[in-house]
C-alpha positions in Angstrom: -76.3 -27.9 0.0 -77.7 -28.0 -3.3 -81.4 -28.4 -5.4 -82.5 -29.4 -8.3 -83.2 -26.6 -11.1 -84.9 -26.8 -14.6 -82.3 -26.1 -17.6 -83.1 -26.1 -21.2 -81.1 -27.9 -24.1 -80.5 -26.5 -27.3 -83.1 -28.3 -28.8 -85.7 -27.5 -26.6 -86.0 -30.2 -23.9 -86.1 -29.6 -20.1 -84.6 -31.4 -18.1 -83.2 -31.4 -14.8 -80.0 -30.6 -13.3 -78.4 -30.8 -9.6 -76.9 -27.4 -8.2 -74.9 -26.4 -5.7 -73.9 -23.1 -4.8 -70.5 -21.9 -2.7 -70.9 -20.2 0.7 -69.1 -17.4 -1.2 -68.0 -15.9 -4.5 -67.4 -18.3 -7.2 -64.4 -18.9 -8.5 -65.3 -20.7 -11.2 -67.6 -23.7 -12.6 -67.6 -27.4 -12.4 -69.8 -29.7 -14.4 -70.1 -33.2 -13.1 -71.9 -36.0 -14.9 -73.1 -39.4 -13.7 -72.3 -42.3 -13.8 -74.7 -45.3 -14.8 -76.8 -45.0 -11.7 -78.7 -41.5 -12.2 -77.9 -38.4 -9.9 -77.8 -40.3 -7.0 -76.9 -39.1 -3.1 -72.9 -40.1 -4.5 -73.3 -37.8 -7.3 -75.0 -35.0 -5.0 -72.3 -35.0 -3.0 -70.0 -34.7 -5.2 -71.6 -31.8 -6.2 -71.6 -30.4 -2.6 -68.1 -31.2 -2.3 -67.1 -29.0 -5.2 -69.7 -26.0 -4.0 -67.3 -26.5 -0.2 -64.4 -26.1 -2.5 -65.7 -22.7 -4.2 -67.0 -23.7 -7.4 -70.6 -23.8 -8.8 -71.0 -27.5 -9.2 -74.1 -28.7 -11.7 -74.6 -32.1 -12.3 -77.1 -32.9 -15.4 -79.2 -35.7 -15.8 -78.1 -37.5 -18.5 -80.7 -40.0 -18.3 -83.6 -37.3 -18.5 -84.2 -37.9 -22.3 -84.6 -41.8 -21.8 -85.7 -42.3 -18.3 -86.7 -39.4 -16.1 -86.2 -39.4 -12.3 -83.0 -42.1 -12.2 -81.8 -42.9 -9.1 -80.0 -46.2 -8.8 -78.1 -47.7 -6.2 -74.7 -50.4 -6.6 -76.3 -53.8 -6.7 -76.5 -56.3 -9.4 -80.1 -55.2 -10.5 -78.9 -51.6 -10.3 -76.0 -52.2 -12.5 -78.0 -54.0 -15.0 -80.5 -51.2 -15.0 -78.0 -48.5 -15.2 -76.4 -50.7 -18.2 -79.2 -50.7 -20.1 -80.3 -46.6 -19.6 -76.5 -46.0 -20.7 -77.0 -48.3 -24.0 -80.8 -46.4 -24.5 -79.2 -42.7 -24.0 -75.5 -43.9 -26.3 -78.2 -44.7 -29.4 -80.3 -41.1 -28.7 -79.8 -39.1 -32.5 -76.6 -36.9 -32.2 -75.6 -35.1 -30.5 -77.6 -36.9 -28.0 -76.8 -36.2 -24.5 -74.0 -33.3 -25.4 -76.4 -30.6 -25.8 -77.5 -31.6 -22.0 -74.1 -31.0 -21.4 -73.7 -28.0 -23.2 -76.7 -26.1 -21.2 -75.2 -27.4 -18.6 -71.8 -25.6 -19.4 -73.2 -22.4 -20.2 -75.2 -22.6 -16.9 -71.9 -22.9 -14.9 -70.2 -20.3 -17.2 -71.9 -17.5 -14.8 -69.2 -18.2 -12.4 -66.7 -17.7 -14.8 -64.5 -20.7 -16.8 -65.8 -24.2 -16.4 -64.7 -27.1 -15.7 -66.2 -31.0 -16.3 -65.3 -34.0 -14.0 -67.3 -37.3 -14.7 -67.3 -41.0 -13.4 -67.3 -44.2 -15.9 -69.8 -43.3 -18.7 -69.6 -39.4 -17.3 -65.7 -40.1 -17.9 -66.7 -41.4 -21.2 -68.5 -37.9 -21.8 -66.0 -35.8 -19.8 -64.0 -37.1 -22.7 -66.4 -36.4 -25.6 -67.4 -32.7 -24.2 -63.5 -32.1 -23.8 -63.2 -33.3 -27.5 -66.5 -31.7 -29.1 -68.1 -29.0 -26.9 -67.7 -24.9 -26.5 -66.9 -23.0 -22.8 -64.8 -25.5 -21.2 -61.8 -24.6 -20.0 -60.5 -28.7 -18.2 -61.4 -31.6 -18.3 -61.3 -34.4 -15.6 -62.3 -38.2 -16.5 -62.5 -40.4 -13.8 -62.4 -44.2 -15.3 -64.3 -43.3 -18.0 -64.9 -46.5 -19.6 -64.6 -46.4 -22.8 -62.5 -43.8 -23.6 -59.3 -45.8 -24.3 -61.1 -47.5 -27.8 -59.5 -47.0 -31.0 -62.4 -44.8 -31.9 -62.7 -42.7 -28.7 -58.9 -42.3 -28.4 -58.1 -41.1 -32.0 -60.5 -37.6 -30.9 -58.4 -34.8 -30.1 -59.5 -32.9 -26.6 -59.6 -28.8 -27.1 -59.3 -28.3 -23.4 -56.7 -29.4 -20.9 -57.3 -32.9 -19.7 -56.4 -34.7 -16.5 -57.4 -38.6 -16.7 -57.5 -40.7 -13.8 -57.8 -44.6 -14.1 -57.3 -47.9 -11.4 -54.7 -50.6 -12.1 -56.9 -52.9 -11.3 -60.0 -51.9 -13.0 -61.2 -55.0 -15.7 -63.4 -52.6 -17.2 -60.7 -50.6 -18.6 -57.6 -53.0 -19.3 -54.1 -51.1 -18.3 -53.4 -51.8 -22.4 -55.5 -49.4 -23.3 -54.7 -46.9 -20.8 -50.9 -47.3 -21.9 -51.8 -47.0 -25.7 -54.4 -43.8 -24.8 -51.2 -42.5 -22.5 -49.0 -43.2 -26.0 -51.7 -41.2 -28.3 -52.4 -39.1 -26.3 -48.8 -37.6 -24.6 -50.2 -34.2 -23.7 -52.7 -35.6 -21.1 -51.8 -35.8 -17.7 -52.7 -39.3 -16.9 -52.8 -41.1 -13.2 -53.0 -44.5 -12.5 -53.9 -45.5 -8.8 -53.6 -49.0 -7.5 -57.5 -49.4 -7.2 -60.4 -51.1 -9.3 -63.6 -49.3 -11.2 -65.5 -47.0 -9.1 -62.9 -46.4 -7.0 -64.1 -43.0 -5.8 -66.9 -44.0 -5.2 -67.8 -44.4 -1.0 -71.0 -46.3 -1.5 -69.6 -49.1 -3.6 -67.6 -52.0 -2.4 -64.4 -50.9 -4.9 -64.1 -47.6 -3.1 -60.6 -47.1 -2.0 -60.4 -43.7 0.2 -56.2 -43.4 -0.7 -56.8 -43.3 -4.3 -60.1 -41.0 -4.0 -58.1 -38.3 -1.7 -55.1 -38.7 -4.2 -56.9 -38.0 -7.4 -59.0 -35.4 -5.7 -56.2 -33.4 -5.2 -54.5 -33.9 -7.7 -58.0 -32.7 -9.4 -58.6 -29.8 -7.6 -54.8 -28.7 -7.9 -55.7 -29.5 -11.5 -59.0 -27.1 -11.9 -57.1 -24.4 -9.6 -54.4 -24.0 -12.7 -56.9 -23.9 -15.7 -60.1 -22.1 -14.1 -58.7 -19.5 -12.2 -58.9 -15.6 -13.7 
């Protein structure tokens, strides 16, 4: 459904971003950002899936400023690759990869109030643009890992924030989802019983019950906060 288009960052750099248009009017715009493996045919369809549901859905590369052209699939190598692109884009100069994000938001903004949904490091900056960015209206982290730290968790979001995590996930140990839950008591936060990646249909944690479930509960979600 969608194509890749050019957008520019505050400071200048091109870089670019997935888009996918709805057969229709818009009724309002999603962000989604990567995970650790590039915007990848998962990602993409992601993308498309939101576009189905009515939404302009743009999906930044995130990577652009360290590696362009990511595309990684779910093996060992892959994941060790992705790893080390996340650790080369987390020690970019501030704001780093946020004023990706931002263009990115401002893009989707044409369809009215925005939205951002992201998966394990694009959780982890679902999280940050909730906390730091303009134009967003929701947030959505999927397993964003790292958000439950003592440093991530003591931000404060300025948007609306839906936060989905997996019971069985060792990435993201159900302690710290309880003491984010505890700090954070205005979030509306779901655990499914499911490990990291869990939405994920390519990778061997995908579980289909928790993906429809938090989908759902996502779109139900976006439909309160984006609509007018």
């Amino acid at each position: 459904m969608g194509a890749f288009i050019h957008l520019r960052a505050a400071d200048g750099v091109s870089f670019p971003a997935y888009v996918a248009q709805p057969a229709g009017p818009a009724r309002a715009g999603v962000v989604v950002l990567q995970e650790i493996f590039g915007v990848n045919a998962h990602i993409r369809s992601v993308v498309d899936g939101y576009a189905r549901d009515g939404y302009l859905a743009v999906a930044p590369s995130t990577f652009h400023r360290v590696r362009p052209g990511v595309e990684l699939g779910y093996g060992p190598e892959d994941v060790a690759a992705g790893r080390a692109l996340k650790e080369a884009a987390e020690a970019l100069p501030a704001p780093g990869v946020l004023q990706d994000i931002q263009a990115a938001v401002q893009h989707a903004a044409q369809a009215g109030k925005v939205g951002v949904l992201g998966f394990c490091w694009g959780g982890l900056l679902t999280w940050r643009a909730a906390c730091l960015l303009d134009g967003l209206s929701a947030a959505v982290p999927y397993y964003g890992g790292g958000v439950t730290s003592p440093a991530e968790s003591g931000r404060r979001p300025r948007v609306p924030v839906l936060a989905h995590f997996g019971d069985q996930d060792k990435l993201i140990p159900m302690e710290g989802v309880e003491a984010f839950r505890s700090a954070h008591p205005e979030i509306e936060v779901h655990v499914y019983h499911a490990d990291h990646g869990f939405n994920c249909d390519q990778r061997g944690s995908f579980d289909a019950a928790a993906a429809q479930s938090a989908r759902e509960r996502t779109l139900a979600f976006l439909g309160r906060h984006l609509a007018g």
